[in-house]
C-alpha positions as CSV (number, residue, x, y, z in Angstrom):
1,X,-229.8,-38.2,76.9
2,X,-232.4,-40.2,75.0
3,X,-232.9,-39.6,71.5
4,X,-236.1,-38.0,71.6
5,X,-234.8,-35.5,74.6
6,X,-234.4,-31.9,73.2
7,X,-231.0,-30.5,73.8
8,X,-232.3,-26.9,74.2
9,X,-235.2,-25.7,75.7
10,X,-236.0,-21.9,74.5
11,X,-238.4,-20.5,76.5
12,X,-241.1,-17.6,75.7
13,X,-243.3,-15.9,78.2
14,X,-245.3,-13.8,76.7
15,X,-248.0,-11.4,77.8
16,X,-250.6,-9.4,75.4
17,X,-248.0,-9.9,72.2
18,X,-250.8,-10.6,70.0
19,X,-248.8,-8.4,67.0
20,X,-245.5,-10.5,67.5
21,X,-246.0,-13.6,69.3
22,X,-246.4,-16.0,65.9
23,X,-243.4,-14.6,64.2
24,X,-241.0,-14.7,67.1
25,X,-242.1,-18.2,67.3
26,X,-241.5,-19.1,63.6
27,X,-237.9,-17.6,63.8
28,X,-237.1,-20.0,66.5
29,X,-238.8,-23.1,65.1
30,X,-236.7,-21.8,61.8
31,X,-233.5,-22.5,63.4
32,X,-230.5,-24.4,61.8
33,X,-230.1,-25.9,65.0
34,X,-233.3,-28.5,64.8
35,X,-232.6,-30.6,68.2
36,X,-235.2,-27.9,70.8
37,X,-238.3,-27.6,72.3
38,X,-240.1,-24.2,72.2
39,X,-241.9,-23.4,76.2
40,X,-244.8,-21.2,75.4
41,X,-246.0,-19.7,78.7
42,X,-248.4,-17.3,79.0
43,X,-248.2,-14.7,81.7
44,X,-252.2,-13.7,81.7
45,X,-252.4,-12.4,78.6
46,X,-255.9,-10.5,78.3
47,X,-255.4,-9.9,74.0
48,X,-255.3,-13.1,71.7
49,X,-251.8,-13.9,72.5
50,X,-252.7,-17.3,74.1
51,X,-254.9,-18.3,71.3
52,X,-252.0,-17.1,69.1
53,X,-249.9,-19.3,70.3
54,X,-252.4,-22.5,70.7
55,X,-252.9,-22.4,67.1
56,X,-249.4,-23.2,66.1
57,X,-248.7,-27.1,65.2
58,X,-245.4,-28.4,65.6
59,X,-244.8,-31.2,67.9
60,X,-241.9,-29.2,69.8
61,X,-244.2,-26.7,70.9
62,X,-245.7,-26.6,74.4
63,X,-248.0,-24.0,75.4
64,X,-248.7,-23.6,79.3
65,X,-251.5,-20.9,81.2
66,X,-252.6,-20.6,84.5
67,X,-254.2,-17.2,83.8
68,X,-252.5,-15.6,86.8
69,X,-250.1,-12.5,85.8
70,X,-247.0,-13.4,87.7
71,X,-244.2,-11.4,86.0
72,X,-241.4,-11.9,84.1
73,X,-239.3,-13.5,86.8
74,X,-241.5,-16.4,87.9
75,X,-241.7,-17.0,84.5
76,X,-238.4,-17.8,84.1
77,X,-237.9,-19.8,86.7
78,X,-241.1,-21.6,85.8
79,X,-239.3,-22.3,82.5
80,X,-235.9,-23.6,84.1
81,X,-238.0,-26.3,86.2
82,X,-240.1,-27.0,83.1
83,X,-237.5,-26.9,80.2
84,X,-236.2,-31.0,79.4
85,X,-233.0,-29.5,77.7
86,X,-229.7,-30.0,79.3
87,X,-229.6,-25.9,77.7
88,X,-232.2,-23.0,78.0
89,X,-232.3,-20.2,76.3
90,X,-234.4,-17.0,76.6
91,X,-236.8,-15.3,73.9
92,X,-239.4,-12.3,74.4
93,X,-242.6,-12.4,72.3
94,X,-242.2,-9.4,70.3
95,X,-238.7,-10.3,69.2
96,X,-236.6,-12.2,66.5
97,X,-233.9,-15.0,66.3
98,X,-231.5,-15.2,63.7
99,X,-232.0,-18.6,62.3
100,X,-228.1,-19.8,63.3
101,X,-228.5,-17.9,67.0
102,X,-228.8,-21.2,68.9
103,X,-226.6,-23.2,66.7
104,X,-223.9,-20.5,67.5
105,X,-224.6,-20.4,70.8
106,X,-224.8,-24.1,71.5
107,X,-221.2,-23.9,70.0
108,X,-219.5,-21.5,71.7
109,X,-220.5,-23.1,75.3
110,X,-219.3,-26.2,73.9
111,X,-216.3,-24.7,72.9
112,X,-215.5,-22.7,76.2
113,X,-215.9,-26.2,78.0
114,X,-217.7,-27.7,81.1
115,X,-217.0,-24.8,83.1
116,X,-218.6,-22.1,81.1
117,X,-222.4,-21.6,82.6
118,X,-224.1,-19.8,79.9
119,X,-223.8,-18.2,76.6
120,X,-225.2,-14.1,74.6
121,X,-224.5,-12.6,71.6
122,X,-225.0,-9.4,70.8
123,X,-228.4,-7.5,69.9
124,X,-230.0,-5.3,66.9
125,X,-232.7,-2.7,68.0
126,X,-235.4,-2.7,65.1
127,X,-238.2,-0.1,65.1
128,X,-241.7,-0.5,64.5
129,X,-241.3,-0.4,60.6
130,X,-238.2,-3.3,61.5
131,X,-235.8,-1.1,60.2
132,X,-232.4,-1.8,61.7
133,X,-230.9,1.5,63.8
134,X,-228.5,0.2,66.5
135,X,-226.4,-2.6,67.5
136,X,-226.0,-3.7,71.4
137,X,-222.4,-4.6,71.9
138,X,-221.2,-6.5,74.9
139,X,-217.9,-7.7,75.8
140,X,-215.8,-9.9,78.6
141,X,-214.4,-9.9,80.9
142,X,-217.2,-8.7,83.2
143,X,-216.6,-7.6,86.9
144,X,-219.1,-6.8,89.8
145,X,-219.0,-3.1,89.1
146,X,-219.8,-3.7,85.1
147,X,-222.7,-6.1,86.4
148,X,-223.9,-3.2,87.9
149,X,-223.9,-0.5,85.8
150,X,-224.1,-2.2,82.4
151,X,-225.0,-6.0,83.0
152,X,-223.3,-8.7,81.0
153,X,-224.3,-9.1,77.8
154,X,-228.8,-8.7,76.8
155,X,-230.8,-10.9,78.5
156,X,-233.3,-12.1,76.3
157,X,-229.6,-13.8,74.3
158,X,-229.0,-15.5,77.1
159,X,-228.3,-19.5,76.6
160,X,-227.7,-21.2,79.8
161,X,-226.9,-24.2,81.7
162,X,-230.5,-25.7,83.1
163,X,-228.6,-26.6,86.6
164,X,-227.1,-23.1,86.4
165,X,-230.3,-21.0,86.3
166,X,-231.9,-23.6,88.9
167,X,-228.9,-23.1,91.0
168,X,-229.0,-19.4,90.2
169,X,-233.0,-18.7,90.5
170,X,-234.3,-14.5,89.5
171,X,-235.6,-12.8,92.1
172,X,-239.4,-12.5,91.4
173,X,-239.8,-9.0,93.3
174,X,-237.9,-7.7,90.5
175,X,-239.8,-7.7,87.5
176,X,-237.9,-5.3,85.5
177,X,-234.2,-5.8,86.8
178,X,-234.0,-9.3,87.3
179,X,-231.4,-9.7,84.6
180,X,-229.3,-6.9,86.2
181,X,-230.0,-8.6,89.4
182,X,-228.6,-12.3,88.4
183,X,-225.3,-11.0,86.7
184,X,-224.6,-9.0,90.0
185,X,-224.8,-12.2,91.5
186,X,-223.1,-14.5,89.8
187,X,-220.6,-12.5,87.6
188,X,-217.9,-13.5,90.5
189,X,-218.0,-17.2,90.7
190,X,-219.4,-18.1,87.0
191,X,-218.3,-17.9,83.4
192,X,-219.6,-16.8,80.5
193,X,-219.2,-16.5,76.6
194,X,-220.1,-14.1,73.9
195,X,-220.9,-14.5,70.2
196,X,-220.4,-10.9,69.0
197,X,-222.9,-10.6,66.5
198,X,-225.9,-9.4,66.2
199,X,-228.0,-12.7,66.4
200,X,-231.2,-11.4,68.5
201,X,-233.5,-8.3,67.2
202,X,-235.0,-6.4,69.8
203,X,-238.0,-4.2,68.3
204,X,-238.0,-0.7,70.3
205,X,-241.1,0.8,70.1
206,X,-240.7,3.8,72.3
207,X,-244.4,5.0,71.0
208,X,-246.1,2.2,72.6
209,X,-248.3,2.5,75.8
210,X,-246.3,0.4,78.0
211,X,-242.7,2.0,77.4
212,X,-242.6,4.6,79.7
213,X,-244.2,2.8,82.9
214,X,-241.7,0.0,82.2
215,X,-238.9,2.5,81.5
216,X,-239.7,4.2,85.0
217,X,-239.9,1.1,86.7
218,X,-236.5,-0.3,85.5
219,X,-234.9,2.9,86.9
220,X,-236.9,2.7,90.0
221,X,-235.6,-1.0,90.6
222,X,-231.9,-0.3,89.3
223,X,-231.9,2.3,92.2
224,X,-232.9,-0.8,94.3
225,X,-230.0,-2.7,93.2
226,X,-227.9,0.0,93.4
227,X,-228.5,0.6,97.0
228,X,-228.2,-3.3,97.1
229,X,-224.6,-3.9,95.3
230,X,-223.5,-0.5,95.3
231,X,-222.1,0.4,98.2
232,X,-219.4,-2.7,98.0
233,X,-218.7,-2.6,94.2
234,X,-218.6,0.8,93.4
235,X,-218.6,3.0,96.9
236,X,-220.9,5.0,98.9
237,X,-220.2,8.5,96.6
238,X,-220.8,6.7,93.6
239,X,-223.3,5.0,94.8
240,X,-225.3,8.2,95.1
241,X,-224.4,9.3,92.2
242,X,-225.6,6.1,90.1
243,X,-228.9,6.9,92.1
244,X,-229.3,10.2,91.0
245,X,-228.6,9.9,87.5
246,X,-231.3,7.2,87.0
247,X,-233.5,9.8,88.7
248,X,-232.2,12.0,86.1
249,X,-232.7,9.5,83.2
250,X,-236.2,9.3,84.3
251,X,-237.1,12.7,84.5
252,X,-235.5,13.3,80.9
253,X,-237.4,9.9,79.5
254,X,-240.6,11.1,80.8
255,X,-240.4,14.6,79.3
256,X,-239.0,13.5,76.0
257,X,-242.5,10.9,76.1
258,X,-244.3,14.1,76.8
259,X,-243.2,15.7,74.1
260,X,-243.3,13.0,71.3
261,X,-239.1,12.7,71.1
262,X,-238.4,9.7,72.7
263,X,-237.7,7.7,69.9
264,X,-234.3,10.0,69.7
265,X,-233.1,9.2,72.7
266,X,-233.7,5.2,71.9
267,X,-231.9,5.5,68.6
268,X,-228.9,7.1,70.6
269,X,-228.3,3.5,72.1
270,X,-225.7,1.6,70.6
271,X,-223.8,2.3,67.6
272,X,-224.5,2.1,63.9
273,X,-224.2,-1.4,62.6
274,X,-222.2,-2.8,59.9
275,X,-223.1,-3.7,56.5
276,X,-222.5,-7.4,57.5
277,X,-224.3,-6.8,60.4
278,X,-227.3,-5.6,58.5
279,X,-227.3,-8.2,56.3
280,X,-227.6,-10.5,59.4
281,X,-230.7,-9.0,60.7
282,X,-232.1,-8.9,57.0
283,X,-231.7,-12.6,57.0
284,X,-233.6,-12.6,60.3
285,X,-236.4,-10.5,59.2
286,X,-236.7,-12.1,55.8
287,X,-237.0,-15.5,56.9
288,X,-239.9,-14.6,59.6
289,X,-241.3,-13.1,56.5
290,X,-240.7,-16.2,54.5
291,X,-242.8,-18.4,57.2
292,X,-245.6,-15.9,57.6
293,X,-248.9,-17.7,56.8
């Protein structure tokens, strides 16, 4: 690798994140690990996202548009052909990095060797005030059947091998499970590691206009999956009964919207964090904080 070659790529598609585009930008460019690009790619934003993220000035950012709204998938893949580091990494717009998440991450796959494909840590849930109310644990070893019914680790953690995800490419009909799809299939013949700490806030705005359509259409295309992998991984009777209760979980999600609750039901995911691990998502809010303009 030449010297002026990024190691990590970390790529950000964003669509309409006008309120948190700049500052999940800053936390990445804030990292202790220096050696990255940052892939800005717009996925036909029609807010001030894309002059959002045109006005930042740092040499490692690149911002791309077509215009087109292609979806989350073909955005990721557009990243993996685009990205120059031998590692990519994933980010949403309306998240947060700690400001050691890549460095961690970079180090554990080093660490695990040659053989491991990619690297996640574990995730905070945030609300809209960015108070702290859950922490997303994930652990290995993984199997088909937890693919399936609880993925791996959370996507947007996800540091990867650039050959891997080329060699591995998201299926672009499924713009809301593509994560669930990938792990399904490559939990079998790949390896992975996990930091288990909270290095990624997620901010879970169940109050915004978008949550529930995106909520129903995740369950709609797990039931796709599940009548995909289902049947081999976990049997035809529980199969069903994997499709019914997303049926269920949208029938409950969309009442619980309906009647203004649905923030309970997000703040049941997870468990409580730790003190330590609050004071690891206080270090992540306070330096996005530090680098606001």
């Amino acid at each position: 690798m030449s010297s002026g070659q990024p190691l990590v790529s970390v790529g950000i598609p964003f669509r309409n994140e006008e309120r948190h585009l700049a500052a999940a930008v800053r936390s990445v460019l804030a990292q202790t690990w220096t050696n990255l690009e940052v892939l800005l790619v717009d996925d036909g934003s029609t807010d001030g996202s894309l002059a959002i993220a045109r006005s930042l000035r740092d040499p490692r950012v690149t911002v791309t548009s077509d215009g087109l709204r292609r979806h989350l998938p073909a955005r990721l893949n557009e990243i993996a052909k685009r990205a120059r580091g031998e590692l990519v990494a994933r980010m949403d717009g309306d998240d947060l990095a700690h400001p050691d998440r890549i460095r961690r991450q970079v180090a554990a796959l080093a660490s695990a060797g040659p053989a491991c494909d990619a690297a996640g840590t574990w995730a905070a849930l945030v609300d809209e005030n960015d108070e702290l109310f859950a922490v997303i644990e994930a652990s290995l070893p993984a199997s088909p059947l937890s693919a399936l019914e609880r993925g791996i680790f959370p996507h947007a953690t996800l540091l990867a091998r650039r050959d891997w995800l080329l060699s591995h490419p998201y299926d672009e009909r499924l713009t809301r499970a593509e994560d669930r799809d990938l792990w399904c299939r490559t939990v079998a013949t790949s390896r992975f590691v996990i930091v288990p700490e909270p290095l990624y806030v997620v901010r879970a705005e169940p109050r915004h206009p978008t949550f529930l359509p995106d909520y129903l259409e995740s369950q709609r295309q797990n039931r796709i999956l599940f009548a995909r992998y289902g049947p081999r991984t976990m049997g035809v009777a529980r199969t069903y009964r994997a499709r019914a209760a997303s049926l269920a979980k949208a029938g409950i999600m969309s009442v619980a919207v309906r009647l203004g609750v649905a923030e309970r039901l997000v703040r049941r995911r997870g468990r409580p964090p730790t003190a330590s691990e609050r004071r690891l998502v206080e270090r992540a809010l306070a330096c996005e904080r530090e680098l606001s303009p």
